[in-house]
C-alpha positions in Angstrom: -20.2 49.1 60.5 -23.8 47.9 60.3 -24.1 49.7 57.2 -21.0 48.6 55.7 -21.8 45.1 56.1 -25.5 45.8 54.6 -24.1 47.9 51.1 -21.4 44.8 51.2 -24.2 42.6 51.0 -26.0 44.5 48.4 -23.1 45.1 46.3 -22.6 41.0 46.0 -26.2 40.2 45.2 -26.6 38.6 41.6 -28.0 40.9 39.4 -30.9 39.8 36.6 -30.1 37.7 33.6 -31.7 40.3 31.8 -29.9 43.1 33.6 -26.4 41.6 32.6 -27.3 40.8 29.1 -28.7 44.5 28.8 -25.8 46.3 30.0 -23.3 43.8 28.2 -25.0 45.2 25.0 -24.7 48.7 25.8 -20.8 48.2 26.6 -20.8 46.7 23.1 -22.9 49.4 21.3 -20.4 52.1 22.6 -17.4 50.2 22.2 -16.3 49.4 24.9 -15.5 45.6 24.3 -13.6 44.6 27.5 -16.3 46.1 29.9 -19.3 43.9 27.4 -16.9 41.2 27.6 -16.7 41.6 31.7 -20.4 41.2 31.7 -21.2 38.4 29.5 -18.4 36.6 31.7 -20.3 37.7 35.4 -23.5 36.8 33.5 -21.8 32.8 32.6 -20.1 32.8 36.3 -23.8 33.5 37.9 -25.9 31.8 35.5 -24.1 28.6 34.1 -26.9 26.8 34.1 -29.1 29.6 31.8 -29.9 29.1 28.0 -28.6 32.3 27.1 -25.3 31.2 28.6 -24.5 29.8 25.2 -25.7 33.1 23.6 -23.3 34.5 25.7 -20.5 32.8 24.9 -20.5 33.3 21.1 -21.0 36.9 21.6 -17.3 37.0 23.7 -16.2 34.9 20.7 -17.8 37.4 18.8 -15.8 40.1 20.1 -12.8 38.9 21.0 -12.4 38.2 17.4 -13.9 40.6 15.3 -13.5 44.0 17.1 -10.1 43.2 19.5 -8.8 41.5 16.2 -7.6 38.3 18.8 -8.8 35.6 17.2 -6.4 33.1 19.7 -8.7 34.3 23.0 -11.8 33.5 20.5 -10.4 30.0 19.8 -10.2 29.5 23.8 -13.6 30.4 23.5 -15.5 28.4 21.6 -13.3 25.4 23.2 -15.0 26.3 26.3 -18.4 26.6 25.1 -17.8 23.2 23.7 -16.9 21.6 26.9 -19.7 23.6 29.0 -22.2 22.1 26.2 -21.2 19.2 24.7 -24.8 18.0 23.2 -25.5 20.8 21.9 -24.7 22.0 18.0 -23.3 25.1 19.3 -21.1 23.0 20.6 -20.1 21.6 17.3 -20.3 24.7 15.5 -17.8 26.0 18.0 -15.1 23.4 17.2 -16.0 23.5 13.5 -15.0 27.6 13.7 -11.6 26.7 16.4 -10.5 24.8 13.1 -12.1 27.3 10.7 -10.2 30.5 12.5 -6.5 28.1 12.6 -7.0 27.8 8.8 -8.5 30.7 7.1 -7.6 33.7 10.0 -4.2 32.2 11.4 -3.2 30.0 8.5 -1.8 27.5 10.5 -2.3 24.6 8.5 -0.7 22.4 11.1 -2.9 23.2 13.8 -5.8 23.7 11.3 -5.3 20.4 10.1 -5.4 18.8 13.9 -8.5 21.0 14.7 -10.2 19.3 11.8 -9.7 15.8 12.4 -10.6 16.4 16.1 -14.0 18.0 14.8 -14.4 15.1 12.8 -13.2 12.2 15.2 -16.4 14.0 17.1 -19.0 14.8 14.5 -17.8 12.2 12.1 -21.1 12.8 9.8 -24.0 15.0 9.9 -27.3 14.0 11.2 -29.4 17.5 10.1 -29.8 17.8 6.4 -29.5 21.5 6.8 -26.1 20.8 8.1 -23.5 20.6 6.4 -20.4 20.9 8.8 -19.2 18.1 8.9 -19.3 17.4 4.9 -17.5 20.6 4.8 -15.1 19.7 7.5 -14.0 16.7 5.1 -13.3 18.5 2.1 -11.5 21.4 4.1 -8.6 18.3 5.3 -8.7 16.8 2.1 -7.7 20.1 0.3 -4.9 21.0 3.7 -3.6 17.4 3.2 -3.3 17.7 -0.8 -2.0 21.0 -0.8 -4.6 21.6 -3.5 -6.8 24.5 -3.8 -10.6 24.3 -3.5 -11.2 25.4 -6.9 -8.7 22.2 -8.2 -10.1 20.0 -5.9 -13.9 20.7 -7.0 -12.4 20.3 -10.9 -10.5 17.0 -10.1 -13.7 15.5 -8.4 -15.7 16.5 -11.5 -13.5 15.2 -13.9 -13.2 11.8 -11.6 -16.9 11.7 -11.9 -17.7 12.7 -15.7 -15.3 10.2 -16.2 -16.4 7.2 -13.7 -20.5 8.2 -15.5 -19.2 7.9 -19.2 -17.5 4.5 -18.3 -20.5 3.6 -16.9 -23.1 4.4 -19.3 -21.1 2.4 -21.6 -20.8 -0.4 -19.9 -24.5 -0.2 -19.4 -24.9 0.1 -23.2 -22.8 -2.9 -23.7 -20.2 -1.3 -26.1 -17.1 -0.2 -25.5 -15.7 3.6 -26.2 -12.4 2.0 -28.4 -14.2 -0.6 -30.8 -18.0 0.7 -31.4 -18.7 -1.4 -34.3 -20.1 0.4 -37.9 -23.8 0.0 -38.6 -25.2 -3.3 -39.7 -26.6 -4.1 -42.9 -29.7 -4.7 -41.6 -30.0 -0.8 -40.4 -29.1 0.2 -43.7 -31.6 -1.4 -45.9 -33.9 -0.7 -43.3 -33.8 3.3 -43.9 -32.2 4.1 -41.0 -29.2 5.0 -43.3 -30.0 6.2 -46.9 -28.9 3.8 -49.5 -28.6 5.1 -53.1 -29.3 2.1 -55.8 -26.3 2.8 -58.6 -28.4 1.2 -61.3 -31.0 3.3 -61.1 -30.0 7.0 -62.6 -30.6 10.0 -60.3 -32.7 12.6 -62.5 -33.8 13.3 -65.8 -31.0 13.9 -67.5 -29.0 10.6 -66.7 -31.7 8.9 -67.5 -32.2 10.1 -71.1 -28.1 9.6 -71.5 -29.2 6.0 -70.1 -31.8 5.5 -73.2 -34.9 5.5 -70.8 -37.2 7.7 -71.4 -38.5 10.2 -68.3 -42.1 10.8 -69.6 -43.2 6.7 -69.1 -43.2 8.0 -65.2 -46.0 10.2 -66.2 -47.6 7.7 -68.1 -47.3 4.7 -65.5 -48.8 7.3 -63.1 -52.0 8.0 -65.0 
C-alpha cells in the first residue's frame, strides 16, 4: 500500500516544460495529432502562466486545423488564446484568423462578417507599422458587405482615386477639364507656337513667281 501511494504520487508530479513540449513534438512528427494535442493541453493546464503557453496554443490551432482538417475546434482555439492573453498580439492575430477561417475555410459570410467587426470593434487600427491586420480586416468587410470581389474592389478604389487626383490637379491648375481655353495671342507671336507670315513667300521658287529676286539674300549677306 506504501508503494502504491508513493508511484501514485510520482505518477501526478508535473513534468518539465521542456519535457512536455518535447514529447508533444514527437507525437506531432509521427502523426499522431490527438496524443501532441493531449500534451500541449497538460503542458497549458500545468503551466498557464509560461510564455510558451501561447506557443502552445497556436500549435493545437495548428493541428486541429491543418492535419485533423477541423477548422471549427481551431476557431475555439484561438478564441481561447485570445481570452487567456488579451494584451498580447497573439491575441489579436488569433481573432484576426477566427474571422479569417469563417470566411476563406468555412465561407460563412454571416459569421465571417460578425468575426470581423468584433476584431475590429477590438483592434480598431493598427499601432505597428509592420502590421497590417487591422487595415486588412477593413477591406475584408467592405468586400463581404459589397458582395464585390477583391480584385473589383482594388479597381473601383483606383478609379475613385485617378479620378479624385485629375480633379484635383486641375483645380490646382486653375482650369477646368470642359472649357480649357486656346492659346493666347501673346504665346503665339512669342514663338511658343510657329506663326507663318503669308506675305512673305516660302522658298525660291515663289519668290521668283513673286518678281523678287532670291540672289539680293546673298548679296545683303555679304
Amino acid at each position: 500500500m506504501f508503494l502504491t501511494l508513493i508511484f501514485a504520487g510520482c505518477s501526478n508530479q508535473k513534468k518539465a516544460e521542456d519535457v512536455y513540449l518535447t514529447e508533444a513534438k514527437t507525437m506531432l512528427d509521427e502523426k499522431k495529432y490527438d496524443e501532441s494535442i493531449k500534451n500541449y493541453r497538460d503542458f497549458i493546464k500545468d503551466y498557464p502562466k509560461s510564455d510558451k503557453a501561447i506557443f502552445a496554443y497556436n500549435q493545437i490551432a495548428g493541428i486541429q486545423i491543418d492535419a485533423l482538417k477541423n477548422p471549427q475546434e481551431g476557431i475555439k482555439t484561438y478564441k481561447e488564446l485570445a481570452e487567456k492573453f488579451p494584451s498580447t498580439k497573439e491575441a489579436k492575430q488569433g481573432l484576426f484568423m477566427v474571422a479569417f477561417i469563417y470566411d476563406e475555410t468555412l465561407k460563412d459570410k454571416e459569421n465571417a462578417i460578425k468575426a470581423y467587426q468584433e476584431f475590429l470593434n477590438k483592434y480598431p487600427t493598427d499601432s505597428d507599422p509592420n502590421d497590417k491586420m487591422s487595415e486588412s480586416a477593413k477591406t475584408m468587410l467592405e468586400v463581404l458587405k459589397s458582395g464585390k470581389s477583391i480584385e473589383e474592389m482594388i479597381q473601383q478604389n483606383i478609379e475613385k482615386m485617378g479620378g479624385q487626383g485629375k480633379t484635383d490637379s486641375m483645380k490646382v491648375e486653375g482650369i477646368e477639364e470642359k472649357n480649357v481655353p486656346p492659346p493666347t495671342k501673346d504665346l503665339k507671336e512669342s514663338g511658343t507656337q510657329k506663326k507663318e507670315d503669308p506675305r512673305v513667300p516660302a522658298n525660291k521658287e515663289e519668290r521668283k513667281k513673286a518678281g523678287e529676286d532670291p540672289a539680293s539674300d546673298t548679296k545683303n549677306k555679304e
